[in-house]
C-alpha positions as CSV (number, residue, x, y, z in Angstrom):
1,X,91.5,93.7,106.9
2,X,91.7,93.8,103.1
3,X,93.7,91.2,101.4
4,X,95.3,92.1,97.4
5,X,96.0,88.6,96.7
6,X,95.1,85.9,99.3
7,X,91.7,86.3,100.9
8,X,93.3,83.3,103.5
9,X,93.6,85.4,107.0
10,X,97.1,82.5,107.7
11,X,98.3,82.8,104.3
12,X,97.7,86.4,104.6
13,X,100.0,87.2,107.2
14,X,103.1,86.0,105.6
15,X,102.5,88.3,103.1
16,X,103.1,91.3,104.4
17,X,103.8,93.3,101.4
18,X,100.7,92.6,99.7
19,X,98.4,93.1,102.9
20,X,96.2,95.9,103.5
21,X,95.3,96.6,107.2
22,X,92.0,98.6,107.2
């Protein structure tokens, strides 16, 4: 998993437009 903006995995999921799923 590759994150744009927040490298926080909870944060992360609740933003779903920014995430990457690699």
């Amino acid at each position: 998993m590759k994150y744009r903006k927040k490298p926080v995995v909870i944060e992360a999921f609740q933003y779903d437009g920014d995430l990457i799923y690699s």
